[in-house]
C-alpha positions as a LaTeX table, in Angstrom:
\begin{tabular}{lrrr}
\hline
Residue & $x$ (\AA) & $y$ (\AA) & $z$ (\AA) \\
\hline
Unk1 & $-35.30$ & $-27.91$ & $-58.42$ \\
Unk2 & $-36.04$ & $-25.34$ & $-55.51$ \\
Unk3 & $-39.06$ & $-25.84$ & $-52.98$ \\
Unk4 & $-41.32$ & $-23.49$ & $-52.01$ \\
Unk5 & $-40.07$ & $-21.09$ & $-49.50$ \\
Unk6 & $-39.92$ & $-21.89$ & $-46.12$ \\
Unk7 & $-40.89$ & $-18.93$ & $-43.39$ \\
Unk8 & $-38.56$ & $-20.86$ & $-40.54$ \\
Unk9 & $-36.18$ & $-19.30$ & $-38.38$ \\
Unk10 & $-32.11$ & $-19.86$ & $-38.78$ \\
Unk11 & $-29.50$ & $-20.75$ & $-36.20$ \\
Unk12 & $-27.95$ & $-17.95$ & $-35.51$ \\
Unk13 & $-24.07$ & $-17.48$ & $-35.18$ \\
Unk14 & $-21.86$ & $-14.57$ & $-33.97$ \\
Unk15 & $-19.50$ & $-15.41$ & $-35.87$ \\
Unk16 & $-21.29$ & $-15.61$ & $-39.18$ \\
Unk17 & $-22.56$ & $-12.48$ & $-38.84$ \\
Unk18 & $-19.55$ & $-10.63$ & $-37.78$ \\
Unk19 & $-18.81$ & $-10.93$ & $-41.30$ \\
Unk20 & $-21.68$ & $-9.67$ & $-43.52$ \\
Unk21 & $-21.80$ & $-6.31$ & $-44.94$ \\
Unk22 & $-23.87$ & $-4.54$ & $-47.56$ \\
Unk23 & $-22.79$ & $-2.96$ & $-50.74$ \\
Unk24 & $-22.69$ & 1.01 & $-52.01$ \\
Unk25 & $-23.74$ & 2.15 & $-55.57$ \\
Unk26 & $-20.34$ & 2.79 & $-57.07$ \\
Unk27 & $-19.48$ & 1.65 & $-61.05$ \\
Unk28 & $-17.10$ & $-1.42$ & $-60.54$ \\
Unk29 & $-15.01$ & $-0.88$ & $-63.78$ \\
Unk30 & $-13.56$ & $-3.88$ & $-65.85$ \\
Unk31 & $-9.92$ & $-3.25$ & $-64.93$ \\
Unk32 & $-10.90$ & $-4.21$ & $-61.32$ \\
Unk33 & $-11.49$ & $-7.53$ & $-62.21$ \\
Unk34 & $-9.79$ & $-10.02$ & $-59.33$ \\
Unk35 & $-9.88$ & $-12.71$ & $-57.12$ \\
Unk36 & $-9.61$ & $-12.12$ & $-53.81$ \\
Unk37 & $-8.37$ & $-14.90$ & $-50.95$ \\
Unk38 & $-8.56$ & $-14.39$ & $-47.38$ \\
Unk39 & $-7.65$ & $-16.64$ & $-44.35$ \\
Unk40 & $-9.27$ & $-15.42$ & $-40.77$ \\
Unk41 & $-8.97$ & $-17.30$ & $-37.21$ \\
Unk42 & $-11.86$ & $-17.70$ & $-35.03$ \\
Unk43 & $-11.64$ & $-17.24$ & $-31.44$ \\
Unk44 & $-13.79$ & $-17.04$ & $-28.30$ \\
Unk45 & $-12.28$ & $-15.90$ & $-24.61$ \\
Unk46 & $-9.14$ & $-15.35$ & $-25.98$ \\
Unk47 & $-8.99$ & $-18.64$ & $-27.60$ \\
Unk48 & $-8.01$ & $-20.28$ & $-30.94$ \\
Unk49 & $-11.09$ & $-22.14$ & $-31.71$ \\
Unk50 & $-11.25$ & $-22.51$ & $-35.53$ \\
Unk51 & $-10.62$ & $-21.01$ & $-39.26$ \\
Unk52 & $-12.71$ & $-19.54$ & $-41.68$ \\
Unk53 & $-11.38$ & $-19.45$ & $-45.21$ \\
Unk54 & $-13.16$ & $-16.86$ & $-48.33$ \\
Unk55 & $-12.40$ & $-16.58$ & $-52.05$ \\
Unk56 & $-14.18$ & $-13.87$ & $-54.05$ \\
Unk57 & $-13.67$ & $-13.52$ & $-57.82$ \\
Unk58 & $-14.95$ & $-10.19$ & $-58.79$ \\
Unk59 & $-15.42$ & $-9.51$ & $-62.30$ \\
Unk60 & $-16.68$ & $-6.32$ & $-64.67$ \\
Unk61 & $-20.38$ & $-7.73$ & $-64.66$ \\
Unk62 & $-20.75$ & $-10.89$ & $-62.13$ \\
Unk63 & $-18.84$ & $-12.10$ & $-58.85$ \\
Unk64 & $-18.61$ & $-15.81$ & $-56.72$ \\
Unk65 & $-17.73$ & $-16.17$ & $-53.58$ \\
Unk66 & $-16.88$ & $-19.49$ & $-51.40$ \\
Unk67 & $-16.60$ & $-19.58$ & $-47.81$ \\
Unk68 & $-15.89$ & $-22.54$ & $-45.65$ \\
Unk69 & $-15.33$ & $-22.76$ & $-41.74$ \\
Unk70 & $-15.02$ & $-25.09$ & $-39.45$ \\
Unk71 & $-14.88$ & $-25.27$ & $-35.28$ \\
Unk72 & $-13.26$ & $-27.27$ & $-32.69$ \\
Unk73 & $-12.29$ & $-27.18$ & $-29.79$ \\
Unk74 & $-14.66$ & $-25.42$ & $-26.77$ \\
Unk75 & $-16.88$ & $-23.68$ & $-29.51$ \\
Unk76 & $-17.93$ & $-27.22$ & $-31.13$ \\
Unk77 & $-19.51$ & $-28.56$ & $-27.86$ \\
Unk78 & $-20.01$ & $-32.13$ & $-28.66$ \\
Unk79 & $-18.35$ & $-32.28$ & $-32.26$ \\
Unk80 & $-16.42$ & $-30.52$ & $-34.94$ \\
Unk81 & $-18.71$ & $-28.09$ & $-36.58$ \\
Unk82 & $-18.10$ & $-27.18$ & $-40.43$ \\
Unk83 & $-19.94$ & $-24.71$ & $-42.34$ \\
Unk84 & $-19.47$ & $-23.92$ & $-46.30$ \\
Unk85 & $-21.60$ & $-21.45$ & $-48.32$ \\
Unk86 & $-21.39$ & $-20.49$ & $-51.93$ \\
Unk87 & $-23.24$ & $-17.34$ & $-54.07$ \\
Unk88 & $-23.07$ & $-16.15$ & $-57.26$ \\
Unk89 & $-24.51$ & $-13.06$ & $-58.89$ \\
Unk90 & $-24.52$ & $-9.80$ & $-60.90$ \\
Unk91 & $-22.69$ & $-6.40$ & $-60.47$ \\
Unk92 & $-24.91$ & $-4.06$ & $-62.53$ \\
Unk93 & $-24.25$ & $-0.32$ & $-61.94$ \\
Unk94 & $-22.24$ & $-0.48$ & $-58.87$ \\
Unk95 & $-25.08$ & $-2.90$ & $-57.09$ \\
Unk96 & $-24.46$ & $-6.40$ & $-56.17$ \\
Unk97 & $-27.54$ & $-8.07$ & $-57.34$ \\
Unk98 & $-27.25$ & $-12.34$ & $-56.08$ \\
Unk99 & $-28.44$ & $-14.70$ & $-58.06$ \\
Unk100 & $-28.12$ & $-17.87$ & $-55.71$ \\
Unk101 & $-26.66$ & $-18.96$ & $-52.29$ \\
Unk102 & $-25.97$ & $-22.29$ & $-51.15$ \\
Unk103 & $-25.37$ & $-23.16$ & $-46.95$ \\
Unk104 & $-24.63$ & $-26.57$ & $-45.97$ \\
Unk105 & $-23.36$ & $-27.18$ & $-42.14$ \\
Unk106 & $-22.50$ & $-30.41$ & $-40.65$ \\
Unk107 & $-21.72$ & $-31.00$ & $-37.11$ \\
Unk108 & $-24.18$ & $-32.16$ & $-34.33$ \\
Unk109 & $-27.13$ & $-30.75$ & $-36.82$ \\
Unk110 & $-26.82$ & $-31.56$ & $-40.51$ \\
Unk111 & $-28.56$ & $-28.68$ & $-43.11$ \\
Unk112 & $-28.44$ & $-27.98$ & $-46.18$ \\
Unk113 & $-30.15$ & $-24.29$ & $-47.54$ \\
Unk114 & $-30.62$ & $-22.98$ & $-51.12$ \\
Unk115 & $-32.15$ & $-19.78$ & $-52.20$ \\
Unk116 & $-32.71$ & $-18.14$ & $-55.77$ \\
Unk117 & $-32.86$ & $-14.52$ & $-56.29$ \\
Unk118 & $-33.63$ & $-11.97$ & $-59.19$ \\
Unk119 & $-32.97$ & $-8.55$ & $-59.09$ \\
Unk120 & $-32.49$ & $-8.50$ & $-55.49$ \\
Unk121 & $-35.79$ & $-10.41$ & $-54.59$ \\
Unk122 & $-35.70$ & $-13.90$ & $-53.50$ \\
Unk123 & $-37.99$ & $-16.52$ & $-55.87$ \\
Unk124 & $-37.26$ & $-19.81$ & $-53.72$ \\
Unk125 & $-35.38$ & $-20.69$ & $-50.58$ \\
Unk126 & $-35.26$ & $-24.11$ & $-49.42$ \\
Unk127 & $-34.22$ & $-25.29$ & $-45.93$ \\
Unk128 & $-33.27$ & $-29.50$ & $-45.18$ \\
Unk129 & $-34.23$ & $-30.36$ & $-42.82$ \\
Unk130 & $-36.35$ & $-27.94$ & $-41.75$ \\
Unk131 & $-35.37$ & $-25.56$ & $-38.42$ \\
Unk132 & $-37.82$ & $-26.39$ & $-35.81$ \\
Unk133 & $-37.81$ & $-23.52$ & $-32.90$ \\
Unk134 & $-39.41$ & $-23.47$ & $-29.15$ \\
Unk135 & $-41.95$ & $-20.84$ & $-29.02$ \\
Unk136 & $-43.17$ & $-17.72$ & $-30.95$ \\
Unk137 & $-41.90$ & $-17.09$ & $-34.06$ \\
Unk138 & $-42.19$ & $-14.02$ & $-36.50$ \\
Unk139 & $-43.41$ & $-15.05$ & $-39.98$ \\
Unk140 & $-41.88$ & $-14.11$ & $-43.30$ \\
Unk141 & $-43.87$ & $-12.32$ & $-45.40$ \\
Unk142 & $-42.74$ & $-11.39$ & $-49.17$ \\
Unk143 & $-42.15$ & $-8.07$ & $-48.10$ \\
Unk144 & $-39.41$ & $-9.48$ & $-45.95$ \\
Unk145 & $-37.85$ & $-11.10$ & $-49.39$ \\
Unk146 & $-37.50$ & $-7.65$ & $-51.13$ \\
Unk147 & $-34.08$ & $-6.27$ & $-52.08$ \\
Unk148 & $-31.79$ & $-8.47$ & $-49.83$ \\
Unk149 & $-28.81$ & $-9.98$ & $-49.96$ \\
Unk150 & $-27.69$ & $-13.38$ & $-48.65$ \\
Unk151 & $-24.80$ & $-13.56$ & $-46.14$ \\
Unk152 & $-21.56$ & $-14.28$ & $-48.96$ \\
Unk153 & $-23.03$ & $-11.84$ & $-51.54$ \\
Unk154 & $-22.25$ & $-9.14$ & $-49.12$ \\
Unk155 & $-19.20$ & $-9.53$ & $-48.39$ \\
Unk156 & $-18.68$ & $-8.24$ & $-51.28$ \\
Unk157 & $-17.86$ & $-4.71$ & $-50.84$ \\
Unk158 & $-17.36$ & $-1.93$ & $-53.07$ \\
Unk159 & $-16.46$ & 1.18 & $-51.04$ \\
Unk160 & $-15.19$ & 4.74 & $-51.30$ \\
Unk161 & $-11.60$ & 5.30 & $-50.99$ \\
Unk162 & $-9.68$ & 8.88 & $-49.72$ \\
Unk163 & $-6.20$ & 8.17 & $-50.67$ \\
Unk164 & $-5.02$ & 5.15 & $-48.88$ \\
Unk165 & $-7.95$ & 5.47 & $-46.71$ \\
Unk166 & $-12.27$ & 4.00 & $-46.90$ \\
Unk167 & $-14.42$ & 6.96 & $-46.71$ \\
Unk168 & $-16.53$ & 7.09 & $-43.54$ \\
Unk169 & $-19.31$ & 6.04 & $-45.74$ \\
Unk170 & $-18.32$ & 2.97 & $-45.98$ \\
Unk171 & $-19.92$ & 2.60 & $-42.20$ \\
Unk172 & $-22.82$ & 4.61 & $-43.18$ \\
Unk173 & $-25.00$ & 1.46 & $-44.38$ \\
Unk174 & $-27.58$ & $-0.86$ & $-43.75$ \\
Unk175 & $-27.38$ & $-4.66$ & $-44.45$ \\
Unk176 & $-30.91$ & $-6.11$ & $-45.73$ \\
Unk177 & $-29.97$ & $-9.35$ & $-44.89$ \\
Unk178 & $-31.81$ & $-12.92$ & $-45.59$ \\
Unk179 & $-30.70$ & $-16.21$ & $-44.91$ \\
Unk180 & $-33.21$ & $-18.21$ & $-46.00$ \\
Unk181 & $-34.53$ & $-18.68$ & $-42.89$ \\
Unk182 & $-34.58$ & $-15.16$ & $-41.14$ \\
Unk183 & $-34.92$ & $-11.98$ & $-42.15$ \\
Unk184 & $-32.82$ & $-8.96$ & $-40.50$ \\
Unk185 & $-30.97$ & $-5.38$ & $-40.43$ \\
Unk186 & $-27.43$ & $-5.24$ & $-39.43$ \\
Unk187 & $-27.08$ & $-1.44$ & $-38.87$ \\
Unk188 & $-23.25$ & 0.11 & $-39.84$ \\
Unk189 & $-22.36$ & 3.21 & $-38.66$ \\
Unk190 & $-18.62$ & 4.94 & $-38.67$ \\
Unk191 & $-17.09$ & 4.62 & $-34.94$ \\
Unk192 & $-13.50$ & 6.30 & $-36.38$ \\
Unk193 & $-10.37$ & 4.81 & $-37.72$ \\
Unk194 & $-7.44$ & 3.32 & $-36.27$ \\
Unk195 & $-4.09$ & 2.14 & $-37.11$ \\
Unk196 & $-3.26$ & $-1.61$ & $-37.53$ \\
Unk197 & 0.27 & $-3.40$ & $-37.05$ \\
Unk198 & $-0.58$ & $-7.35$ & $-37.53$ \\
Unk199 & 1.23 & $-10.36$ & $-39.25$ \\
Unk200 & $-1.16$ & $-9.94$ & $-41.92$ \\
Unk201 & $-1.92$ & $-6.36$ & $-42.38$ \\
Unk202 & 0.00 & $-2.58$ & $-41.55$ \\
Unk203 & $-1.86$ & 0.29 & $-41.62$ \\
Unk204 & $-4.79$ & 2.56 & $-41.65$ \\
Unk205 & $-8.52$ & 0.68 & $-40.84$ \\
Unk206 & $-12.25$ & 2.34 & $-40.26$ \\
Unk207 & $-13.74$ & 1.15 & $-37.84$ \\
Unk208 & $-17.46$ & 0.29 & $-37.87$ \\
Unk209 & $-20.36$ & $-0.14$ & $-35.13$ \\
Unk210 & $-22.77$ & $-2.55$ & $-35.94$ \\
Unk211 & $-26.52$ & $-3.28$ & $-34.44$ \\
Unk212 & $-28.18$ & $-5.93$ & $-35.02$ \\
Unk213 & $-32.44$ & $-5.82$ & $-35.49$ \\
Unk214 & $-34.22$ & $-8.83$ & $-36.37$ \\
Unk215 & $-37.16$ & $-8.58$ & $-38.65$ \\
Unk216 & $-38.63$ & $-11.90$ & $-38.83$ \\
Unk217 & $-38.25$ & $-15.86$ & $-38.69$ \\
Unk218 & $-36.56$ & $-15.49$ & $-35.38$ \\
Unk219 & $-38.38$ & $-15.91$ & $-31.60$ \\
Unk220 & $-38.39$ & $-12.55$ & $-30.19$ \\
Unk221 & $-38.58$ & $-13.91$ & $-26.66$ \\
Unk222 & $-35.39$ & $-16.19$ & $-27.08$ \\
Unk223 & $-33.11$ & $-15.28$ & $-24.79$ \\
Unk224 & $-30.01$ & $-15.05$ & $-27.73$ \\
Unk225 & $-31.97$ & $-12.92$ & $-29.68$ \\
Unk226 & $-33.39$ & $-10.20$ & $-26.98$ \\
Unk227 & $-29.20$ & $-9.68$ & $-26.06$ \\
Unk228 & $-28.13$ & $-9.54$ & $-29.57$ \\
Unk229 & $-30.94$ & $-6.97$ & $-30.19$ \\
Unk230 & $-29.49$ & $-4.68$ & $-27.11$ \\
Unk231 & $-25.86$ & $-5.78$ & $-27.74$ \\
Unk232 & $-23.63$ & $-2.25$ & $-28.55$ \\
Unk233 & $-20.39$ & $-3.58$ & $-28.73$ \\
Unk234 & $-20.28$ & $-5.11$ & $-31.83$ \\
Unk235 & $-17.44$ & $-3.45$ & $-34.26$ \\
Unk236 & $-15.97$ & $-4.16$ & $-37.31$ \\
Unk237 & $-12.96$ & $-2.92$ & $-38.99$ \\
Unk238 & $-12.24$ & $-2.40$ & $-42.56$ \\
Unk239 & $-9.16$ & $-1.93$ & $-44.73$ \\
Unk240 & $-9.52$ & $-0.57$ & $-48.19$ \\
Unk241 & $-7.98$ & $-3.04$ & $-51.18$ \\
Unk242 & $-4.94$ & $-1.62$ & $-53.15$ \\
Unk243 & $-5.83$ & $-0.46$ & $-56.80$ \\
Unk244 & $-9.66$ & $-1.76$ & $-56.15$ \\
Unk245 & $-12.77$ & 0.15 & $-54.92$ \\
Unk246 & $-13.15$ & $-2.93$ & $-52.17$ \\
Unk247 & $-12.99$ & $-2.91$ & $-48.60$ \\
Unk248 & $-11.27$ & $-6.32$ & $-46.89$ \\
Unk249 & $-12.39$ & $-6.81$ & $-43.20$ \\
Unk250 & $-9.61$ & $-7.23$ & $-40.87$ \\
Unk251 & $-11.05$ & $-7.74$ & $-37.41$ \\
Unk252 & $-14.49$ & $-8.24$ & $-36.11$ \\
Unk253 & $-15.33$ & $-8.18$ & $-32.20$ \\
Unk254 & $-18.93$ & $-8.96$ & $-31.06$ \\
Unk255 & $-19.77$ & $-9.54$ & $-27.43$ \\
Unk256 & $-21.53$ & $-12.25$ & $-26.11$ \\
Unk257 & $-23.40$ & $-13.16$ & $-23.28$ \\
Unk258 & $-20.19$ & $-15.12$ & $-21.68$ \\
Unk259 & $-17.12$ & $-13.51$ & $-22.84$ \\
Unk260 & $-16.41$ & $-12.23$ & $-26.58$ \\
Unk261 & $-15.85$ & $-13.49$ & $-29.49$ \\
Unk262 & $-13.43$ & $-12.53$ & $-32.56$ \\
Unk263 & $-12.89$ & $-12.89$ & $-36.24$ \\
Unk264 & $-8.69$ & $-11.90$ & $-37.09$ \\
Unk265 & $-6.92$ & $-11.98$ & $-40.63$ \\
Unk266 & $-4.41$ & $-13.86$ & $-40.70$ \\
Unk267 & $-3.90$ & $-13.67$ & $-44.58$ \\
Unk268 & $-4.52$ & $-12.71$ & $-47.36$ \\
Unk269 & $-3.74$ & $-12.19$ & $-51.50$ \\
Unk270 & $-5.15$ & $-10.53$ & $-54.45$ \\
Unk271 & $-5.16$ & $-12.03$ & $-58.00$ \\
Unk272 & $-5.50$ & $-10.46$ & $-61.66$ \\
Unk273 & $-4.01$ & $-7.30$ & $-60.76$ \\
\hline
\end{tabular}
């Protein structure tokens, strides 16, 4: 059973939402059913500091997605941090409509979230325990739980393709995202294309600029949030999936305040094809 919603802000990580992107209005057809696994490393300055593990199965009409990650090392401070989320939903004409997303993250703070969503609006969202933050916080209002899209669901990309290559407007998009917690934009926007040579993947990418705006559930005075908010070096790139309208990110860079961290594929297959 869900509990009421909770208007309380989430922990934010860089990591987390290096990878979150929204979803364009193209017909998925039935032959594009699959299930697609990807392995990524995590580092920060340079470093190895953990893993971060996906597995979307994309039918004609629904789609779930797993995700689990775990830190060590410098980025777990005190102890190992691992983080697993789960979401299921509904791919009705070329939208990706979520139905629920689970979060639980154990570490030096144990939480557990839940939300429900119909047709893109969220109808619960619970958060154990609660997120307790110092100072002001913006509240949630149901406005801010009007056609979003939870963190996992959006990975879930269906995108353009121009021959081998993702049509620029796969950049051209803006991420309605909710956590549960916190409500925000992550603005896309195309920065070009480049060429990849990697263990894992050879060949073209688009490469896309993302800012980050925070809505609400978040302290607008913290000091995290104020150099996220002016942060323009975030970028993303994006491969496009052979024989399926999906894009597969590849590499994610997002500065921080003391060095830069970095999402890489190291791997990656595709099923049912």
């Amino acid at each position: 059973m869900m509990a009421k919603r909770l208007a309380l802000p989430a922990k934010r990580s860089a990591f987390r939402a290096l990878l979150v992107a929204s979803s364009l209005t193209i017909q998925i057809p039935a032959s594009d059913a699959a299930t697609v696994r990807a392995k990524y490393s995590l580092s920060y300055l340079g470093v190895r500091v953990g893993e971060l593990m996906t597995t979307s199965n994309i039918g004609p009409t629904s789609y779930e997605a797993d995700l689990t990650a775990h830190l060590s090392g410098i980025a777990a401070v005190a102890r190992p941090y691992r983080l697993s989320m789960k979401a299921d939903g509904t791919l009705k004409d070329g939208l990706i409509l979520p139905s629920s997303f689970s979060l639980s993250q154990a570490g030096a703070e144990t939480r557990t979230i839940r939300v429900a969503s119909a047709a893109g609006n969220i109808t619960a969202a619970e958060i154990d325990p609660p997120i307790e933050i110092d100072g002001p916080r913006i509240p949630l209002t149901e406005e801010h739980r009007r056609n979003v899209v939870d963190p996992l669901s959006a990975l879930i990309m269906p995108v353009r393709q121009n021959g081998g290559d993702l049509d620029p407007s796969t950049c051209r998009r803006t991420v309605r995202l909710f956590t549960g917690a916190a409500r925000s934009d992550l603005e896309f926007a195309y920065a070009g294309s480049e060429q990849v040579k990697s263990r894992a993947y050879k060949g073209p990418v688009t490469v896309c600029s993302v800012r980050y705006k925070p809505l609400a559930g978040h302290n607008p005075d913290a000091t995290t949030t104020r150099f996220m908010m002016s942060n323009t070096g975030i970028k993303v790139r994006l491969a496009a999936l052979q024989d399926i309208p999906y894009a597969l990110l590849i590499s994610a860079t997002v500065p921080l305040p003391l060095g830069t961290g970095s999402v890489q594929l190291d791997e990656y297959s595709i099923d049912g094809r």
